[in-house]
C-alpha positions in Angstrom: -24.0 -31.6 -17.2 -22.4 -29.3 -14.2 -21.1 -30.3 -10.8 -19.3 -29.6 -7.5 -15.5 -29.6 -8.3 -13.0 -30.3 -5.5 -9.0 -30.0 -6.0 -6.9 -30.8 -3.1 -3.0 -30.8 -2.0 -2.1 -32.5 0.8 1.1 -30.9 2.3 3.6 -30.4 4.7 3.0 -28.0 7.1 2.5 -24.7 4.7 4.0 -21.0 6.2 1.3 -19.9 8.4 2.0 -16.3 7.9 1.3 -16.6 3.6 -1.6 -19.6 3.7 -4.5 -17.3 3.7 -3.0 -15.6 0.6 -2.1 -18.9 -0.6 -5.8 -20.4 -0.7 -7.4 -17.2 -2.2 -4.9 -17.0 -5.1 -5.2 -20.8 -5.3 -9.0 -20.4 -5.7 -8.9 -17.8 -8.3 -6.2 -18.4 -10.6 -7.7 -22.2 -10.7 -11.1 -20.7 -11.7 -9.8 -18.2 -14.1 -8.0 -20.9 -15.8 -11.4 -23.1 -15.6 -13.6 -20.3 -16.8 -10.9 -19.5 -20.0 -11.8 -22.8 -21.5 -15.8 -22.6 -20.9 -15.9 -24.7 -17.9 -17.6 -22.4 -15.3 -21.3 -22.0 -15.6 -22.1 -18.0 -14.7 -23.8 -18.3 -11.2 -21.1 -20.9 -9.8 -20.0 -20.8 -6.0 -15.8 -20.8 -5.5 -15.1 -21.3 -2.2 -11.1 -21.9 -0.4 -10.1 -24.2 2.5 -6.6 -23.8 4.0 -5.1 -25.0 6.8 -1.8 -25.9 8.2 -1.3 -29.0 5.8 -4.0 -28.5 3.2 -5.1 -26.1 0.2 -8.4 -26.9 -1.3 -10.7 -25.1 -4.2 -14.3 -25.9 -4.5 -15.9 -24.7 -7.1 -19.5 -25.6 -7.9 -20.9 -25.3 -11.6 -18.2 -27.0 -13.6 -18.5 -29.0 -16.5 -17.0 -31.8 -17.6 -17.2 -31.1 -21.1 -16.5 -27.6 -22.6 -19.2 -26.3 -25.0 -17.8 -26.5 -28.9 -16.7 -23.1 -29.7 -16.2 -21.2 -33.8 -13.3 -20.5 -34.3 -12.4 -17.6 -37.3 -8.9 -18.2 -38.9 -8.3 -15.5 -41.4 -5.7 -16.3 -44.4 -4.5 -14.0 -46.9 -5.4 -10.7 -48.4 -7.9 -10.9 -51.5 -5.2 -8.6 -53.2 -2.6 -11.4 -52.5 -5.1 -14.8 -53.2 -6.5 -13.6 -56.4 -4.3 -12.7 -59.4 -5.2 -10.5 -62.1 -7.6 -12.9 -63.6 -9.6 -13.1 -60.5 -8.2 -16.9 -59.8 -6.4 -18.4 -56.8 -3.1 -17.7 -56.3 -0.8 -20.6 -54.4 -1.3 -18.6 -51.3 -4.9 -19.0 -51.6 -4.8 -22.5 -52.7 -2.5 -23.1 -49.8 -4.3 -21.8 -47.2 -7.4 -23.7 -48.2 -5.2 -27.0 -48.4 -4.5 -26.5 -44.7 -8.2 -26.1 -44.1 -8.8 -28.8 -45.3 -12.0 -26.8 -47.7 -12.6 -26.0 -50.7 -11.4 -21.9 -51.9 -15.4 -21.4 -52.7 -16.1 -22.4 -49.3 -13.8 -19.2 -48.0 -15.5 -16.5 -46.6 -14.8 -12.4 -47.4 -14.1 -10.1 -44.1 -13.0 -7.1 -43.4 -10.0 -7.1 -40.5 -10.1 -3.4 -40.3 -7.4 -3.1 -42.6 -8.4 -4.7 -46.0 -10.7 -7.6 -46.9 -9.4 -11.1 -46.1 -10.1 -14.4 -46.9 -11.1 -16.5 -43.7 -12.3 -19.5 -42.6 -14.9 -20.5 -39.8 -14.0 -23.9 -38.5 -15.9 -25.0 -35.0 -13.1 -26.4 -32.5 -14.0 -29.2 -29.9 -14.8 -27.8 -26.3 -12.1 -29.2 -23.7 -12.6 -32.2 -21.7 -12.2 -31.7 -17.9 -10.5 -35.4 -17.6 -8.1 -34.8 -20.0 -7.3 -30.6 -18.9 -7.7 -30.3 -14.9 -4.2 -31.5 -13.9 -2.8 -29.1 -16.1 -5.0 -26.0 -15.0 -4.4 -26.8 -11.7 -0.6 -27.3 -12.4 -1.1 -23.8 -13.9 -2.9 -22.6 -11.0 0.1 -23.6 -8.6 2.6 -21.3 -11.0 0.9 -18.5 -9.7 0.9 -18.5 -6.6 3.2 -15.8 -4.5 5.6 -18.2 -3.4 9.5 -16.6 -3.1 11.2 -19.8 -3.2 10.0 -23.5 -3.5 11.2 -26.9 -2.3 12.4 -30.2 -4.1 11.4 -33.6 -2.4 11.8 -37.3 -2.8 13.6 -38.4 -6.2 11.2 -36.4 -8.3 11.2 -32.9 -10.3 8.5 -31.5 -8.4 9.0 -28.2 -6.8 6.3 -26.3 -4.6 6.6 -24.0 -1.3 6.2 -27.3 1.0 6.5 -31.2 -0.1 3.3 -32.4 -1.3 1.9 -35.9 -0.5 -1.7 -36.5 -1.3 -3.9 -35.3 -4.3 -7.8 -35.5 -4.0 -9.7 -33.9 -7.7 -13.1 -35.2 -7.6 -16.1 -34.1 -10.1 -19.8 -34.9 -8.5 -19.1 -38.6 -7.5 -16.2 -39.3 -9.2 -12.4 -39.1 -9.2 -11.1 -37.1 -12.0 -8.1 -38.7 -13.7 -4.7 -36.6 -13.5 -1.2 -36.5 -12.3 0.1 -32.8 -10.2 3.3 -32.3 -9.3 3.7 -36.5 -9.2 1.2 -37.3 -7.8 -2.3 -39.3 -9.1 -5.5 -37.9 -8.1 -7.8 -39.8 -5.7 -11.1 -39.6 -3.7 -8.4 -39.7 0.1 -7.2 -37.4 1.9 -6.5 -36.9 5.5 -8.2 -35.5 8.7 -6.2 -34.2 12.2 -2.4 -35.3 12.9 -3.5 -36.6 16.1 -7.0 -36.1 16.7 -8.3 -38.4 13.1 -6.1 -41.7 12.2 -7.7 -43.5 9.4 -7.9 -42.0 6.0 -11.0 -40.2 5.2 -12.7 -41.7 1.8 -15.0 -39.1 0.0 -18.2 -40.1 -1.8 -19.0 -36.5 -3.1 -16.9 -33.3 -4.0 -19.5 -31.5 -2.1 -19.0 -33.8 0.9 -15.5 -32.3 1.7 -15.9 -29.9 4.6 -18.5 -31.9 6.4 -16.4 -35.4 6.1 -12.9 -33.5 7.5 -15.1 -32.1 10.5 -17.1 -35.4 11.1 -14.4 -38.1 10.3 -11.2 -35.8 10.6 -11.6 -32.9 13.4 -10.7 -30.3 11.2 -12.2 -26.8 10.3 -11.1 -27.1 6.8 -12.6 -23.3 6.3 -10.0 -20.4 7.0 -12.6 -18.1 7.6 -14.6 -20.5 9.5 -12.0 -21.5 11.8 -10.9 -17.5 12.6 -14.3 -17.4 13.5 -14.2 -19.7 15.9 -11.1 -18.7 17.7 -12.1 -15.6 18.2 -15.4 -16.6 19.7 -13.2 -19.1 22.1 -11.1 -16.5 23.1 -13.6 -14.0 23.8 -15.7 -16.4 26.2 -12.3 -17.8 27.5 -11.0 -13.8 28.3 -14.0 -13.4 30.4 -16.5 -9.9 30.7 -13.8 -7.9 32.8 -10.2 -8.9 30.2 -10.1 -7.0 27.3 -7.8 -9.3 24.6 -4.4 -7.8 23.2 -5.5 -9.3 19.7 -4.1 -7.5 16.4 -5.6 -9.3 12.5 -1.9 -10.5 11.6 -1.5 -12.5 14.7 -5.0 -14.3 14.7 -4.3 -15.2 10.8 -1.4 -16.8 12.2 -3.0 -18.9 14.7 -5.7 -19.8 12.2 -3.1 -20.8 10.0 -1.0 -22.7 12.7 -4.4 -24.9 14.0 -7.1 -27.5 12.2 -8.9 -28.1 15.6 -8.2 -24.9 17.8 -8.8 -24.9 21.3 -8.1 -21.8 23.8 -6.8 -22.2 27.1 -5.8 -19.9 29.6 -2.1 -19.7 31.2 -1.0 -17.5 33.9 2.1 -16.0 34.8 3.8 -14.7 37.7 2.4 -10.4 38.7 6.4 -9.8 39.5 7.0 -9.5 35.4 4.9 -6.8 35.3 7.5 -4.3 37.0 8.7 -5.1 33.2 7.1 -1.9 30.6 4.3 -4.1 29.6 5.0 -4.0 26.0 7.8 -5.5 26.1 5.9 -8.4 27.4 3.0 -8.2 25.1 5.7 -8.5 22.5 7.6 -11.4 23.6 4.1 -13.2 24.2 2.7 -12.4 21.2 5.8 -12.5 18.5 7.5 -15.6 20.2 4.6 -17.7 21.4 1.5 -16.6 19.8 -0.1 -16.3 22.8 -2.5 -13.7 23.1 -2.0 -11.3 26.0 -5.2 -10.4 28.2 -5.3 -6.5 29.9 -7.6 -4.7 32.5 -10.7 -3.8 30.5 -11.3 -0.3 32.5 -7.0 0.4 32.8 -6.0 -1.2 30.0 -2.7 -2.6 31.9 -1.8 -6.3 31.5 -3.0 -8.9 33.7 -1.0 -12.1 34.3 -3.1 -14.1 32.3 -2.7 -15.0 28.8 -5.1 -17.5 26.3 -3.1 -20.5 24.1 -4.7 -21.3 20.8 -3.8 -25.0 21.1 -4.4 -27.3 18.0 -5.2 -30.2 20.4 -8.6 -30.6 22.3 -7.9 -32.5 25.7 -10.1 -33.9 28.6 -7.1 -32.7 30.8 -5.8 -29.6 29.7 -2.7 -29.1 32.4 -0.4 -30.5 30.9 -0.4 -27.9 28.1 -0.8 -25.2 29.9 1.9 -25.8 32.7 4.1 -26.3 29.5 3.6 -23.0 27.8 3.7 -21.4 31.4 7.1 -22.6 31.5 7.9 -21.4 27.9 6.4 -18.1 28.9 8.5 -18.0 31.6 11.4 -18.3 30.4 11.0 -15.3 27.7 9.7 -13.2 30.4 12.8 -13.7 32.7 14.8 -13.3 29.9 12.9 -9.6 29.2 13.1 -9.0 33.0 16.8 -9.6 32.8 17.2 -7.2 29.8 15.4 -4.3 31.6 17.3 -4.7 34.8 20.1 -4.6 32.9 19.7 -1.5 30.3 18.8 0.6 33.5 22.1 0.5 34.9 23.5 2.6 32.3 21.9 5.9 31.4 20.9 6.3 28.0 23.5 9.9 27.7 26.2 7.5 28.4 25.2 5.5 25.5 25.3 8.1 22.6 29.3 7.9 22.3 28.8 4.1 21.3 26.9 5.3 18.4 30.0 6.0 16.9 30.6 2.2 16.3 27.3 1.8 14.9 27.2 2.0 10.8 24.1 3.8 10.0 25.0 3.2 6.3 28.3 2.8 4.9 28.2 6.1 2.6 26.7 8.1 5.0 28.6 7.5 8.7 27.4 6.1 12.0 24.8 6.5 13.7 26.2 9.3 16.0 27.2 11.2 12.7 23.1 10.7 12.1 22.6 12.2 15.7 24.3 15.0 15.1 22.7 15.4 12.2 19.4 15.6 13.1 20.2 17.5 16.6 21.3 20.1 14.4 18.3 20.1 12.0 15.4 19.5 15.3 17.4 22.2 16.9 16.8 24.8 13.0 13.2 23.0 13.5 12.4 24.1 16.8 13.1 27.4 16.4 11.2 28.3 13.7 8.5 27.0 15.4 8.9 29.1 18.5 9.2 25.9 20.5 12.3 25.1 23.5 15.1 24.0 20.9 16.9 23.1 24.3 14.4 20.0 24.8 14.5 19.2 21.3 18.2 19.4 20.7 18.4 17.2 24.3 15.8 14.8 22.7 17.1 14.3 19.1 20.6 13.9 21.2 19.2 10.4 22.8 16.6 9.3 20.2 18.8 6.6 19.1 20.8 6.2 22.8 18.5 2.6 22.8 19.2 1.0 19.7 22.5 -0.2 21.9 20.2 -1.3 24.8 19.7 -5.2 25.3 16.0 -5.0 25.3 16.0 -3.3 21.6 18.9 -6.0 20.2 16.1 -8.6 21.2 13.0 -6.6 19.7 13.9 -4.1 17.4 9.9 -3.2 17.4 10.6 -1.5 20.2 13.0 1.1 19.7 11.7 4.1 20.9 9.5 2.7 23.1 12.2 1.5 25.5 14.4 4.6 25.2 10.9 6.5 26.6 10.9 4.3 29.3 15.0 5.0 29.9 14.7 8.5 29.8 11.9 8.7 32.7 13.9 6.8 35.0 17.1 8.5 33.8 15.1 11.6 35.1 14.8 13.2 31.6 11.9 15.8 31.4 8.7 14.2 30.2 8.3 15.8 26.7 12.2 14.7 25.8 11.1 10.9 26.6 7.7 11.4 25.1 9.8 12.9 21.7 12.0 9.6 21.5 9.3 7.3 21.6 7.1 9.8 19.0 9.8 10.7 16.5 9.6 7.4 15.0 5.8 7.7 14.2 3.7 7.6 11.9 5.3 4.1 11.5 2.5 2.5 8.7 -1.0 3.9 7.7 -2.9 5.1 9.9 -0.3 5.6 12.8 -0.7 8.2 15.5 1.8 11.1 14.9 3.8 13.3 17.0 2.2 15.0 19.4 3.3 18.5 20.2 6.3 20.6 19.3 9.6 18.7 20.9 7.8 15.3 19.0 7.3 16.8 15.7 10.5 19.0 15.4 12.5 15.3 16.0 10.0 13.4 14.0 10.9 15.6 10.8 14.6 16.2 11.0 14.7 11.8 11.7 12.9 11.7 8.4 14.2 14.6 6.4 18.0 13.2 7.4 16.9 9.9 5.9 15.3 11.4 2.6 18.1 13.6 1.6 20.7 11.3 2.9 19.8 7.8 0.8 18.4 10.2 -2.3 21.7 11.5 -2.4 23.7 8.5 -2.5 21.6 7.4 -5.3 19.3 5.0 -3.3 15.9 6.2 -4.4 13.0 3.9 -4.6 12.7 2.1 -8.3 9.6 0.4 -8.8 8.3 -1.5 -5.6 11.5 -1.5 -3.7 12.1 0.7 -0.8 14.4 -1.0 1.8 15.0 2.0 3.4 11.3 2.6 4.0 11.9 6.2 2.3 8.0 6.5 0.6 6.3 5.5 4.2 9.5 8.2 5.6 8.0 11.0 2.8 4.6 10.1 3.6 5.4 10.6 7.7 6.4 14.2 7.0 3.8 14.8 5.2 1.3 13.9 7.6 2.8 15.5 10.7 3.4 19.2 8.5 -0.5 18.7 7.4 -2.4 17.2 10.2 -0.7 18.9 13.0 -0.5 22.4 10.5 3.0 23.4 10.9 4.2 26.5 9.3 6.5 25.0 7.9 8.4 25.6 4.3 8.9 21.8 2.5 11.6 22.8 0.1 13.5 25.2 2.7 13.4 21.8 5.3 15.1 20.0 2.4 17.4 22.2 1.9 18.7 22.7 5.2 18.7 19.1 6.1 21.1 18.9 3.0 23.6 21.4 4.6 24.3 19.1 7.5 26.1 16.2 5.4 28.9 18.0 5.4 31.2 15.2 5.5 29.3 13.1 2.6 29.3 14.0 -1.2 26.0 14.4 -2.0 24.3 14.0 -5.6 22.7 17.7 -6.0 20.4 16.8 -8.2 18.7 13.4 -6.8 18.7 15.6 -3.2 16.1 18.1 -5.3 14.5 15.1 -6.3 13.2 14.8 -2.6 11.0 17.3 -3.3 9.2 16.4 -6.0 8.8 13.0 -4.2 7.1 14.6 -1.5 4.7 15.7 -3.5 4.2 12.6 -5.2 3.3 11.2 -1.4 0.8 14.4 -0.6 -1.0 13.3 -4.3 -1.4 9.9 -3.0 -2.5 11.6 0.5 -4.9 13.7 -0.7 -6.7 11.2 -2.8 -7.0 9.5 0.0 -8.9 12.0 1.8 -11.3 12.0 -1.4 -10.4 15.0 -3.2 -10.5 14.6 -6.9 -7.4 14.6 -9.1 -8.4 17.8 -11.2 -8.8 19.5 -7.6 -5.3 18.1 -6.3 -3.5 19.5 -9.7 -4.8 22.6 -9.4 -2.9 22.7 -6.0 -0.2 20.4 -6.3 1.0 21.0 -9.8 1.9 24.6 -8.2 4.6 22.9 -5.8 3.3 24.4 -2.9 6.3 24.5 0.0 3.5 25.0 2.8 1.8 21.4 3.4 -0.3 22.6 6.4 -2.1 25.0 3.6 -2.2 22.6 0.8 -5.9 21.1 3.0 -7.4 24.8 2.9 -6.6 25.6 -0.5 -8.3 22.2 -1.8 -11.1 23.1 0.2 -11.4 26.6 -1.1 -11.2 25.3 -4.8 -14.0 22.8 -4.3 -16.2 25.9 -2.8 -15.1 27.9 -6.1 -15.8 24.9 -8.4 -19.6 25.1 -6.9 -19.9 28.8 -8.3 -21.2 30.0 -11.0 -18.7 31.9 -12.5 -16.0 28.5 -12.1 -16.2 26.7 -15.4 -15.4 29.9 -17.4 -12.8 31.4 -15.4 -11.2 27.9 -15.4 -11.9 27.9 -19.4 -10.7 31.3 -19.6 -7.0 30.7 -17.6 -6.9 27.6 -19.6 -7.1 30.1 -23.0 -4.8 32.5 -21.1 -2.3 29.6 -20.3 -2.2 28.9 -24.2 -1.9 32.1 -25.5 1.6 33.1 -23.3 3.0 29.4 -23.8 2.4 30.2 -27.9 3.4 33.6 -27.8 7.1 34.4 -29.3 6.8 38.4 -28.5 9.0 39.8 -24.9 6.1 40.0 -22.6 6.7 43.2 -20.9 7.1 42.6 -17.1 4.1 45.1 -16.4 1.4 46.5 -18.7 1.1 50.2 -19.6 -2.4 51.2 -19.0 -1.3 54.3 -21.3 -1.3 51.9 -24.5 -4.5 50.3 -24.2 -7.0 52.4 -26.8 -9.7 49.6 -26.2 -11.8 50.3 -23.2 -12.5 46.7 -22.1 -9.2 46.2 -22.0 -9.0 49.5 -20.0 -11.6 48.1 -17.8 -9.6 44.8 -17.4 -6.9 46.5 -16.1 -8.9 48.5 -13.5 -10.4 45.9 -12.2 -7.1 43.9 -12.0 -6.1 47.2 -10.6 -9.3 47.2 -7.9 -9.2 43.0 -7.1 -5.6 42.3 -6.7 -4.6 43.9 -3.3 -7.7 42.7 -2.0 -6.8 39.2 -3.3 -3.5 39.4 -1.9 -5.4 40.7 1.9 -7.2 37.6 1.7 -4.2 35.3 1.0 -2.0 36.9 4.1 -5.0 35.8 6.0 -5.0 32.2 4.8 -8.5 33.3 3.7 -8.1 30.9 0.0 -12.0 30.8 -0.5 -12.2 34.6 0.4 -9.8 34.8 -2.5 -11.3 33.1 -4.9 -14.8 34.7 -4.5 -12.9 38.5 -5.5 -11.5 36.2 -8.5 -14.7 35.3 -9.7 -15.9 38.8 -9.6 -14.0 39.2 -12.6 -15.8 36.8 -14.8 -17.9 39.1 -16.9 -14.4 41.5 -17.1 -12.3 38.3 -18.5 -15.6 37.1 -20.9 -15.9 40.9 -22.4 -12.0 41.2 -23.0 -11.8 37.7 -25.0 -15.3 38.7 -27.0 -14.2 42.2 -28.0 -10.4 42.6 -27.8 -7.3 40.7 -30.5 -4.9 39.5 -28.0 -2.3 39.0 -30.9 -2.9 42.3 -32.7 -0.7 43.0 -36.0 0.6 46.0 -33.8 4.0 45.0 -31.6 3.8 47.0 -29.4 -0.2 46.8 -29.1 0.3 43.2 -29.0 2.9 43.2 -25.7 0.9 44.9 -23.9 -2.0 43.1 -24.1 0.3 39.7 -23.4 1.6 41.6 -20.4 -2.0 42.4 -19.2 -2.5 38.7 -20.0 0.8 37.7 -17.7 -0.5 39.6 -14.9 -4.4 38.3 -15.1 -2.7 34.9 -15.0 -0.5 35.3 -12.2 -3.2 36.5 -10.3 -5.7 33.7 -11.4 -3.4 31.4 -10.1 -2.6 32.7 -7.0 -4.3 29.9 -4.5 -4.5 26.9 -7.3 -4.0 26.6 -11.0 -7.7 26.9 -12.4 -7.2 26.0 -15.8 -6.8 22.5 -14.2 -10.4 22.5 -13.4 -11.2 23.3 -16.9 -13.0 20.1 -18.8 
């Protein structure tokens, strides 16, 4: 017989920021550990409650007995457990001793090897009295905790002290001891709103009895639900809500029995940039921060996701009004503050500033990129003065008050610095930008002064921590260098710079000239790069055989790596496609075999076949025309005069010896091959596309 399972921990209050994760891993690693044994029946429900001081698993469909399952044990070889006479050897006889069976009882398999001698034995399915605290002990092992807590006398360790244990099966308590404590049918509702245990009568039972009996939305999902309905109708039709996913997890997590109310603060902190006081409200109080619907500015109002429902609600929100005000002063104060000083006068303090101990301060890293925006700039035909005059104050705020109290904002509050500082608009706009994209999906740069700053910040941080031997291993990046890789990327693709990847490398290397570099991890930056526009590119659902063809071919150009993929999926519709990409692939194989010097150029005076004449003509005919396309970016042009050559390429291969017994016959037609291949490859490497 099946029924509703429940497992619950009671617990100290759990980190709000991890508890979502923690009741989905909970649920599943508790019913993979469940279904291993044969106690889930197919079409069972799993569901997870979590909430500041609780993780649950139901899970409906389990069994309290595990079905019997046959279990094969194989013994020794029939070479080793017969001897010559055909009887049992002691290996034999021992094996079936520990059986406990007779040797004519043995069965004959094959293990893919040789034949066997085995035994089929049926073992006893599981009891779920006798194995739950265990797999839920199990369960617990896995979850993504970082570092866990001792408490009381005992040896039990877990992210948060645990107090109470509820494992119920149907209508009954399920025997077992987790982490020191014995299960029960108890558990607990609201810290203030519920008083007197809650006694359950069903497993099923448990979300209803905790709303009824204990004001609590044991449901994660159910109780996000809910706050975002209250905040909505709290907000009003004209406020539009400053919400983001992380921060209403972290109310949800925070809150059994949410309630919104609305604060207000004084309209003289808005003379502060408003972010700064979205921030405060939002990383220090977890308030949520209400703006104009139609202007988007702030309003002084703000909604507080209280965990305690009240006839009289003032009291609450007077006190986080006071809070609130406090921060906010606190930001006002830092603003008034930073804007006595202009941000110019701050870059010499940058020289007291470790960027990183092997590679200077962070004026050395100024310089650094001034000089590299500056290269930047001018190869993109764009006012180097702005960009030098912008890369010079990009980091002016990091020694600004209001940055020391949130970092998040670098950037940000240098753009707001350099406007009233009176610095042109597009050198505040490029301190703010260069730091972007700063995670997926991230605006970039926008214009010239932006990008130019954007990429020599990024490139300085590349080819500086690769060549001090700090290159990401595995999944750490503290230095943020794969999201850094990624950035340039993004801004040389999307906003189709003309830009060379490798020559940007290079130069950003010149400018450590007072660092020792390791050569060859710098050149690794490269090849990283790429790695990043793979990942990019599938991404943007090209396939993998299309991104070889391109990538595989190092391209230095990112802003034409897009038009050549899309060229190669117009050729891979043709025709002609599968064997020209079949055909380079042959041609690929042939050179890489050959042992013969290839001549750099074929003589068309040495070829007494006239396919292979023909070949050469063509080559002769479709090559400039090829080339015409490429200096006009026209990839897909270029491929179409390649596939004109298909019936040339098909003849040659069906009529002509590549690898005649002449020499000199032979290095010809290799040359002819060389040159067919270079020009095959000229947009993307076909032969990837081969099958």
């Amino acid at each position: 017989m099946t029924n509703t399972l429940l497992v619950e921990l009671l617990t100290e209050e759990l980190p709000p920021k991890a508890l979502r994760l923690l009741g989905e891993v909970f649920l599943r690693e508790l019913a993979a550990e469940l279904d291993q044994d044969g106690f889930l029946a197919p079409a069972g429900a799993h569901e997870f409650f979590a909430t500041p001081r609780r993780l649950a698993a139901l899970i409906t469909g389990v069994a309290a007995q595990a079905p019997d399952s046959e279990v094969l044990v194989k013994g020794p070889s029939v070479k080793a457990g017969l001897d010559s006479n055909g009887k049992p050897t002691p290996a034999l006889l021992g094996f079936a001793r520990k059986r406990g069976v007779a040797v004519e009882t043995l069965e004959r398999i094959s293990d893919g090897r040789q034949e066997v001698f085995a035994h089929r034995d049926c073992a006893k399915g599981g009891r779920l009295d006798a194995d739950l605290g265990l797999k839920v002990e199990a369960a617990l092992k896995k979850l993504p905790i970082p570092k866990v807590m001792r408490w009381s006398s005992g040896d039990a360790q877990f992210v948060r002290p645990v107090h109470g244990l509820v494992m119920m099966h149907g209508l009954r308590v399920v025997p077992g001891e987790v982490l020191g404590l014995k299960s029960s049918n108890r558990t607990l509702g609201h810290r203030f709103l519920s008083s007197e245990p809650i006694t359950l009568g069903h497993a099923a039972d448990y979300e209803r009895a905790l709303l009824d009996e204990g004001n609590v939305i044991a449901s994660f999902g159910k109780r996000r639900s809910a706050i975002e309905r209250m905040l909505t109708q709290t907000a009003g039709k004209h406020a539009g809500i400053a919400s983001d996913d992380a921060l209403l997890d972290e109310v949800t997590a925070l809150t059994e029995a949410p309630t919104v109310y609305e604060g207000r603060f004084s309209p003289e902190f808005l003379e502060v940039p408003q972010e700064c006081l979205i921030l405060s409200m939002k990383q220090h109080q977890k308030y949520f921060p209400l703006l104009d619907e139609k202007s988007g500015k702030l309003l002084p109002r703000f909604l507080i996701v209280s965990n305690l429902k009240a006839d009289d609600p003032s009291n609450i929100i007077r006190g986080n009004e006071r809070v609130l005000r406090a921060r906010l002063s606190d930001a006002k104060f830092f603003y008034d503050q930073d804007r006595k000083a202009r941000l110019e006068e701050r870059v010499p303090h940058l020289a007291d500033v470790v960027y990183h101990n092997k590679l200077g301060s962070q004026l050395q890293r100024v310089e650094r990129i001034q000089l590299l925006a500056g290269r930047i700039a001018r190869e993109l035909g764009a006012d180097a003065l702005l960009v030098e005059r912008a890369a010079w104050l990009s980091k002016a705020d990091l020694l600004t008050g209001m940055v020391g109290e949130f970092p998040e904002l670098q950037g940000t509050m240098g753009r707001y610095y350099a406007l009233h500082d009176g610095e042109p608009r597009e050198v505040a706009d490029a301190i703010e930008a260069h730091y972007h994209p700063r995670f997926a999906g991230d605006t970039l740069p926008d214009g010239k002064t932006a990008c130019a700053v954007a990429l020599a910040d990024k490139l300085d941080a590349l080819v500086g921590i690769f060549g001090i031997g700090g290159a990401p291993t595995g999944e750490k990046d503290p230095f943020a260098l794969r999201r850094a890789a990624l950035g340039i990327i993004r801004i040389l693709a999307e906003q189709k710079l003309p830009l060379a990847l490798d020559a940007l490398v290079e130069e950003a290397a010149c400018n450590f000239s007072n660092v020792k570099l390791d050569t060859a991890e710098v050149e690794n930056v490269f090849e990283f790069s790429l790695d990043r526009l793979r990942g990019y590119l599938r991404d943007r659902d090209f396939e993998i055989n299309e991104i070889e063809a391109v990538v595989s071919q190092n391209p230095s150009r990112i802003d034409l790596v897009v038009p050549r993929l899309r060229a190669v999926q117009a050729f891979k519709q043709l025709p002609e496609a599968e064997a020209l990409a079949s055909a380079n692939k042959r041609i690929r194989n042939i050179l890489r075999q050959a042992r013969d010097a290839i001549p750099a150029t074929p003589d068309p005076g040495n070829m007494p076949e006239e396919i292979e004449k023909a070949l050469y003509g063509m080559l002769e005919t479709v090559e400039p025309m090829v080339e015409a396309e490429i200096a006009r970016d026209d990839f897909g042009g270029a491929l179409q005069r390649l596939a004109s050559m298909r019936n040339a390429v098909d003849r040659f291969f069906d009529h002509v010896l590549v690898m005649a017994d002449d020499v000199t016959l032979r290095r010809n037609r290799l040359a002819l091959l060389s040159r067919l291949n270079g020009l095959m490859n000229r947009v993307a490497d076909i032969s990837k596309l081969a099958a």
